[in-house]
C-alpha positions, -999 to 999 in steps of 0.1 A, spaced: 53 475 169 35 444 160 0 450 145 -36 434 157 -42 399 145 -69 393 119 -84 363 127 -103 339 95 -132 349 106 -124 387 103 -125 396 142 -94 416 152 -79 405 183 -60 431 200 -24 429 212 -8 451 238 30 463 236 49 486 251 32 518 229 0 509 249 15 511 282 30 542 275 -3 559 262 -27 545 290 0 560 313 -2 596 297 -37 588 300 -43 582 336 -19 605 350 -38 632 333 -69 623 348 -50 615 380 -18 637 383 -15 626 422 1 593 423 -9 591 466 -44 583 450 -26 556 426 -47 527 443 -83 511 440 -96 520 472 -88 556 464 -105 556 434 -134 530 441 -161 555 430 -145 572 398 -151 541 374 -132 554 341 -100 565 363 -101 526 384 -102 509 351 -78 524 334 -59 519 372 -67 481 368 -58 483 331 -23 495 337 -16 472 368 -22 445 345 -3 452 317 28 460 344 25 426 357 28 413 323 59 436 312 71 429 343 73 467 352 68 464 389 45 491 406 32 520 386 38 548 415 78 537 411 77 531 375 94 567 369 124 554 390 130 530 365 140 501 391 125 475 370 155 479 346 180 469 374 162 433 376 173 425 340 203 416 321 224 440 303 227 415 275 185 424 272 198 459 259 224 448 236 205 466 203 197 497 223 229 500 237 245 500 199 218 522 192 231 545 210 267 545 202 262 547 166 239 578 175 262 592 192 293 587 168 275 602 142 259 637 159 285 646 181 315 660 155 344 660 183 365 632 197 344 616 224 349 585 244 321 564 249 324 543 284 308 507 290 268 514 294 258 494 322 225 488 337 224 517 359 231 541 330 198 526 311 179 537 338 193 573 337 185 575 298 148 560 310 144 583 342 153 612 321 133 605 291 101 597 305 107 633 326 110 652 297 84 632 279 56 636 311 63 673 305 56 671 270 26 656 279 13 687 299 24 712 265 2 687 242 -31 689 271 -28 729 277 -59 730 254 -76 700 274 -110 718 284 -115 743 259 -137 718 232 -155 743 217 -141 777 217 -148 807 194 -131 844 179 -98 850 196 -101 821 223 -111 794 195 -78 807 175 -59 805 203 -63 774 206 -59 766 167 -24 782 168 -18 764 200 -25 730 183 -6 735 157 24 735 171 12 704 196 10 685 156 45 695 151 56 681 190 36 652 179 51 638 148 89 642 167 76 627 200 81 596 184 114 600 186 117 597 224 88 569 229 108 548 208 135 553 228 115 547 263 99 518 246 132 502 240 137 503 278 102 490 287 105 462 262 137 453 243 123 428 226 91 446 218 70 420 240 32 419 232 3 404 247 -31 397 235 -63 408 253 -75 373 263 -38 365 275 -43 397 296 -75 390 307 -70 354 315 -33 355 331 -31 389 344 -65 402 357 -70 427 331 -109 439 332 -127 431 307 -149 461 300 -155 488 273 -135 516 286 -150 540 261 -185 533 272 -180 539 308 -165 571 299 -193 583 284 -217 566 309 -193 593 337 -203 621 313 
């Protein structure tokens, strides 16, 4: 992942890739698990779950990711060129030559297979997800319930550091060539809102 640019003049100017999309995504589905109330109308008078709607249909314009209610079908990887995947799809032969111990052929990995490995991934991640929110809600808890929950989140830090293993993975598929965007190019090119999403989640509160 490519870091923020540090401008001379010391301002940071943020650039979106693939890890962003990914985690906005997480993020809005939690607040918003229905994707039938995936649209602006919908949500017109729940300002922190529009913006982070707006937020997401912009960087999928830009990623060229197609509509966020289909993005678990993983159609947009149909509309590129298997040549796009030619690191991931070594990636994964070398993976799997060297964990599988018996004799296994590997067949051509076409287009349609991508989207199987990217289907199935982001399942298994989105369920993840849920494991690493079951203490969402409980922010201050005490005696048994507030250990509970300690216990509980330390096994979501252990999920957490391996995670990385399968976003890198769905990453790859989102962006092979790990594409990023600044803010402005965002704002200017692909309607991203220009607001302080923190702010107008504490202004909900």
């Amino acid at each position: 992942m490519k870091k923020d640019k540090i401008t001379r003049d010391g301002k940071t100017v943020k650039r979106f890739t693939p890890k962003d999309i990914l985690a906005l995504y997480f993020d809005f589905k939690s607040f918003q698990p229905s994707k039938r109330t995936w649209n602006e109308h919908t949500l017109h008078d729940n300002p922190p779950r529009l913006y982070r709607l707006k937020m997401l249909q912009s960087l999928f314009k830009a990623f060229g990711l197609g509509s966020i209610k289909t993005f678990h079908e993983g159609g947009f990887v149909l509309k590129r060129n298997i040549e796009d995947y030619s690191v991931l799809i070594e990636r994964i032969k070398t993976d799997t030559k060297a964990h599988i111990s018996y004799p296994l052929y590997i067949p051509p990995i076409r287009l349609p297979e991508i989207r199987y490995l990217f289907i199935t991934l982001l399942r298994y991640r989105d369920k993840l997800d849920g494991i690493m929110g079951f203490n969402r809600g409980n922010i201050q808890a005490a005696g048994i319930y507030g250990y509970t929950c300690y216990k509980i989140e330390q096994i979501n830090n252990v999920i957490k550091t391996d995670m990385s293993i399968i976003d890198n993975l769905i990453k790859s598929i989102i962006s092979p060539s790990n594409q990023n965007i600044s803010r402005e190019g965002l704002i200017v090119n692909f309607g991203y809102p220009d607001v302080d999403l923190g702010e107008i989640d504490i202004e909900r509160l």
